[in-house]
C-alpha positions as CSV (number, residue, x, y, z in Angstrom):
1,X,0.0,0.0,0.0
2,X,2.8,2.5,1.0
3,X,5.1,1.9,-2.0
4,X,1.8,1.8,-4.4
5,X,1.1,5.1,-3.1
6,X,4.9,6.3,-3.2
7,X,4.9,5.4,-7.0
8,X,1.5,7.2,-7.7
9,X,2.9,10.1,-6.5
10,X,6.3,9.6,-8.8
11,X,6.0,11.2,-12.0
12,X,6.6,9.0,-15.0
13,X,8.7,10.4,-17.9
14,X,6.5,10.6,-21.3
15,X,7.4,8.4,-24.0
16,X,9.2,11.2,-26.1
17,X,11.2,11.9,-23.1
18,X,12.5,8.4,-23.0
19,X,13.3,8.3,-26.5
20,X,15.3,11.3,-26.0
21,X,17.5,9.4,-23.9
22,X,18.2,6.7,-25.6
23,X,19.0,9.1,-29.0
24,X,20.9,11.2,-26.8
25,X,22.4,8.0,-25.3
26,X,23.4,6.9,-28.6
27,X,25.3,10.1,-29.6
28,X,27.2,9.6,-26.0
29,X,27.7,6.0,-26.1
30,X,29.0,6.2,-29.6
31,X,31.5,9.1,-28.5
32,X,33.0,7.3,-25.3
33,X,33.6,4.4,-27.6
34,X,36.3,6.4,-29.3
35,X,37.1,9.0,-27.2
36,X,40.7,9.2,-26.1
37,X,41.8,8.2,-22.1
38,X,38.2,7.2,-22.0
39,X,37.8,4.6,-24.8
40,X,41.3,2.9,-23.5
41,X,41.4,-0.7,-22.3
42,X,42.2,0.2,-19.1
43,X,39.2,1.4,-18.6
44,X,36.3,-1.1,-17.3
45,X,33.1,-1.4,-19.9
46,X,31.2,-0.9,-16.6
47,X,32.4,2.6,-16.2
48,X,32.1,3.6,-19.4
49,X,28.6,2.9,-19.6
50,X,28.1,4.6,-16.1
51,X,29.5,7.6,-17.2
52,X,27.6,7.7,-20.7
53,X,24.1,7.2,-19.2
54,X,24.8,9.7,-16.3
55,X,26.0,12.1,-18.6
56,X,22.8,11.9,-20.7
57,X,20.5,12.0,-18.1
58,X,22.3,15.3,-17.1
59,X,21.8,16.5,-21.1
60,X,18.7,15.2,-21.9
61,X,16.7,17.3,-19.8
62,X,18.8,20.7,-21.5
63,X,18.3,19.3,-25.4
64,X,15.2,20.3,-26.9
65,X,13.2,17.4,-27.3
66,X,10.8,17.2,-30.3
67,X,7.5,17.1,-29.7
68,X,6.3,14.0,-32.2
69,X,8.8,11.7,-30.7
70,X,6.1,10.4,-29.4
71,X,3.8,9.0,-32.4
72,X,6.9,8.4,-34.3
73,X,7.1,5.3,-36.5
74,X,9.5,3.2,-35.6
75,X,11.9,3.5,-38.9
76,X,12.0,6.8,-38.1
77,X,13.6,6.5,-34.6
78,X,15.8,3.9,-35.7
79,X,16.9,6.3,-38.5
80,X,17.2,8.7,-36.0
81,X,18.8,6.2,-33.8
82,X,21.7,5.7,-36.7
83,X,22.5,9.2,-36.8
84,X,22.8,9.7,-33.4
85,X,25.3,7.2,-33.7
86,X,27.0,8.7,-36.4
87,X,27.1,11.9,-34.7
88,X,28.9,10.3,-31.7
89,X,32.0,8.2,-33.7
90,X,32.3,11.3,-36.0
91,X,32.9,13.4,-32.7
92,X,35.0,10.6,-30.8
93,X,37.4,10.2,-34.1
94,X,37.3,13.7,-34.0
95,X,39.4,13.8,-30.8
96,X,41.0,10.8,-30.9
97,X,42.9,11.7,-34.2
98,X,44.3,14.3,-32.5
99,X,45.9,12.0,-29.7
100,X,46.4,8.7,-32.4
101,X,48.8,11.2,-33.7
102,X,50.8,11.6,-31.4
103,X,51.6,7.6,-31.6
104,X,52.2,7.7,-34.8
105,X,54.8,10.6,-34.4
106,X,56.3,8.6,-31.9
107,X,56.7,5.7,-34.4
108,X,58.1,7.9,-36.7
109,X,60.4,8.7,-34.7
110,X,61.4,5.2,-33.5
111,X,61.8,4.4,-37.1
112,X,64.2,7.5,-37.4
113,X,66.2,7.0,-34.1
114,X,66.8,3.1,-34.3
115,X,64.0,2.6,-31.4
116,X,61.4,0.5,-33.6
117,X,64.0,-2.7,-33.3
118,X,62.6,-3.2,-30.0
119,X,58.6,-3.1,-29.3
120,X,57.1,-3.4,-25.7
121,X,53.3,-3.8,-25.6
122,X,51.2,-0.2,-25.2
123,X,48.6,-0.3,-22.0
124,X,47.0,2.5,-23.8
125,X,46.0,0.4,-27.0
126,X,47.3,-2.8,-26.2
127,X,49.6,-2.9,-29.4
128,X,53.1,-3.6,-29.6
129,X,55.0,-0.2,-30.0
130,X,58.2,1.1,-29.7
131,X,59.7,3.3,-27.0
132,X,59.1,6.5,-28.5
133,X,55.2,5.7,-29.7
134,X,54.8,4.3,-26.1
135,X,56.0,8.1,-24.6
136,X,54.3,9.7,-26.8
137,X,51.0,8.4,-26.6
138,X,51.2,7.9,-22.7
139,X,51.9,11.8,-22.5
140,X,49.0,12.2,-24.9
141,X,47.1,10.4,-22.8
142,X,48.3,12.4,-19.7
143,X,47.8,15.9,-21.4
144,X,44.6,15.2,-22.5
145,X,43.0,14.1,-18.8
146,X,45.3,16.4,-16.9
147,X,44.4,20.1,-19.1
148,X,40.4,19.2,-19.2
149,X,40.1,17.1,-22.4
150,X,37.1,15.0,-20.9
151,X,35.3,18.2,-20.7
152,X,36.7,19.2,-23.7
153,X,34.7,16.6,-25.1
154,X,31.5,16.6,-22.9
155,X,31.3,20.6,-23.5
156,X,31.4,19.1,-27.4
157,X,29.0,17.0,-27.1
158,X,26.8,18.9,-25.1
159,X,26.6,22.1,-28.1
160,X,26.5,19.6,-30.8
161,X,23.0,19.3,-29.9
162,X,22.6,22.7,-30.4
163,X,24.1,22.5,-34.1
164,X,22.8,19.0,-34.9
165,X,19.3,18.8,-32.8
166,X,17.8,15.0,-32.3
167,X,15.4,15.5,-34.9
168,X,17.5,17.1,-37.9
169,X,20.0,15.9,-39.9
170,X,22.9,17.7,-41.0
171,X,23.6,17.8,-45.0
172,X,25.8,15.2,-46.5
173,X,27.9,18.1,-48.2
174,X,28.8,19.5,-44.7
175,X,29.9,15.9,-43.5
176,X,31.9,15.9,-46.3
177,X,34.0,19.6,-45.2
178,X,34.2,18.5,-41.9
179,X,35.7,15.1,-43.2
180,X,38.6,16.9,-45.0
181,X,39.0,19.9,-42.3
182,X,39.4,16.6,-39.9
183,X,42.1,15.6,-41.8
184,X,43.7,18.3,-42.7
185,X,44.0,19.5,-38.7
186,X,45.6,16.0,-38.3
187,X,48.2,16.5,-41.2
188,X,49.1,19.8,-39.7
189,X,49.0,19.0,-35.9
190,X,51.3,15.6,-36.8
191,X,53.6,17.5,-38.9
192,X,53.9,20.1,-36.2
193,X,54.3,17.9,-33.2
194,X,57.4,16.2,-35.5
195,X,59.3,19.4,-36.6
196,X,61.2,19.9,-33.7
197,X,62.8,16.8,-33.7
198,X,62.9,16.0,-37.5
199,X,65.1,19.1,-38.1
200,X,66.9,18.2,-35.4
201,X,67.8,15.0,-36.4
202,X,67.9,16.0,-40.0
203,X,70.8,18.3,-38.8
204,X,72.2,15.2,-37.2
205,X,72.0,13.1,-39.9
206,X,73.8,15.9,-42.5
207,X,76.3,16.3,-39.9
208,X,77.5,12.6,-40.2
209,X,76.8,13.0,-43.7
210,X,79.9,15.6,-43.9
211,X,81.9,13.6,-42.0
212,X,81.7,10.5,-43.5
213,X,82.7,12.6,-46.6
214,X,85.9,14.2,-44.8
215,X,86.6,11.3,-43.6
216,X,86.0,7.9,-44.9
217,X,87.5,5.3,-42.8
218,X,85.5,6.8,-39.9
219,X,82.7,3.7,-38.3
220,X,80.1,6.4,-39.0
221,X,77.2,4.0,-38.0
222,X,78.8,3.0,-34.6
223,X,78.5,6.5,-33.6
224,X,75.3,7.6,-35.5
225,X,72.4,5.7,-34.0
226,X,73.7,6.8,-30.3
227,X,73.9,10.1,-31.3
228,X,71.0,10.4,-33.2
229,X,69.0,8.9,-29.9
230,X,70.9,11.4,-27.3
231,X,69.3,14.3,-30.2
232,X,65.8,12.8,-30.0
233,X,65.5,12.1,-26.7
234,X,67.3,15.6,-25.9
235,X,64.6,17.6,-28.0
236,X,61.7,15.8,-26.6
237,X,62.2,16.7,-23.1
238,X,63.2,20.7,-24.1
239,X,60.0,20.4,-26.1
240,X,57.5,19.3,-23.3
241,X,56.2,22.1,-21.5
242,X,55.7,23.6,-25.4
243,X,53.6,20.2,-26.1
244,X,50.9,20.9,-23.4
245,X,49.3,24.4,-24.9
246,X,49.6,22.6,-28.6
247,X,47.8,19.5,-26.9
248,X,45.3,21.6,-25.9
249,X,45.0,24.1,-28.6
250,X,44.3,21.3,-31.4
251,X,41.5,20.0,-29.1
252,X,40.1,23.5,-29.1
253,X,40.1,23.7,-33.0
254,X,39.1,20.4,-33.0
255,X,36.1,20.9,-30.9
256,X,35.4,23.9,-33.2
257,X,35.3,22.5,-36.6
258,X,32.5,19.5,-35.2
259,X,30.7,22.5,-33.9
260,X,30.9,24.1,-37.0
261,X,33.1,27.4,-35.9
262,X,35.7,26.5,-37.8
């Protein structure tokens, strides 16, 4: 009797309210599934589900809910269900890209320093990389959680419903732009992240270079890969504390371009 009267008293969400949380749901889900730190094996499957449904309880009462959810056929929510999804891996590859390349910088770099003979497995990923992919995607990793990239991307999320409302679809030729700006922030954000120590081992490499020409009977590959590693590992660490704003300032113009800004 006292629980049947406790529950009378409870309001029940509306149908169209529940089936703005599961397409709200979807967009999140598909997001956390990608997202960088968060999408990582060492993070249980338990948690990330926690955290996707709280977060969209917190959002769907914000998002503006259309108001024939409720008689909607159900090819259209499935449709609608689909897109949502979309939405979500478009803006979880979104910020993952910028952190993936970071590993493959690193690898990049193992390949140029001698590193890439050995591999040790990646806790990130679980993949075997190299020394240098392993750093670098580790201090990815620890940039991204430690300068507010989570909220980076739930502040994302959150406006994308503004841009991209449950009920609309965005046009395929605007998918398309933001497929090739995506890309293209990628391209530049890599080759940035690798100038530092590509010229410097450039430098290193044309140093040898001269000397192997003024001097021939010189074991030039003895002392190359040693040197070449003491460069690398030398510019890394000067270029650290520069790494953290250009972390976070690729997010930023990442989170931009989903939103549409640009």
């Amino acid at each position: 009797m006292i629980l049947a009267a406790i529950s009378a008293n409870i309001p029940l969400p509306s149908t169209g309210k529940i089936i703005a949380f599961v397409l709200v749901l979807a967009r999140i889900g598909a997001a956390f599934s990608l997202a960088p730190a968060i999408a990582g094996k060492n993070v249980p499957v338990r948690i990330k589900a926690i955290l996707a449904i709280f977060i969209s309880l917190l959002l769907v009462s914000v998002v503006a809910n259309p108001k024939n959810l409720d008689t909607a056929p159900i090819g259209m929510i499935t449709v609608l269900m689909l897109k949502e999804v979309i939405m979500g891996l478009a803006i979880g590859l979104a910020m993952s890209a910028i952190v993936a390349i970071w590993s493959l910088a690193g690898a990049y770099l193992d390949l140029s320093t001698g590193f890439s003979y050995g591999g040790v497995i990646d806790p990130q990923y679980g993949n075997q990389s190299a020394l240098l992919q392993q750093i670098y995607t580790l201090l990815a990793a620890v940039i991204f959680v430690t300068m507010g990239g989570v909220q980076i991307l739930i502040e994302t999320l959150a406006m994308s419903f503004q841009t991209v409302p449950l009920a609309s679809f965005p046009p395929s030729s605007d998918l398309a732009q933001l497929a090739l700006a995506i890309l293209t922030s990628v391209f530049v954000a890599g080759l940035g992240l690798l100038a530092p120590p590509l010229i410097a081992l450039f430098l290193t490499d044309l140093a040898f270079g001269l000397i192997a020409r003024a001097a021939p009977q010189t074991q030039i590959i003895a002392l190359e890969f040693p040197v070449k590693i003491a460069v690398a590992i030398v510019v890394i660490v000067a270029t650290i504390p520069w790494m953290v704003p250009f972390l976070t300032k690729n997010m930023m113009h990442m989170s931009r371009l989903v939103l549409g800004g640009g």
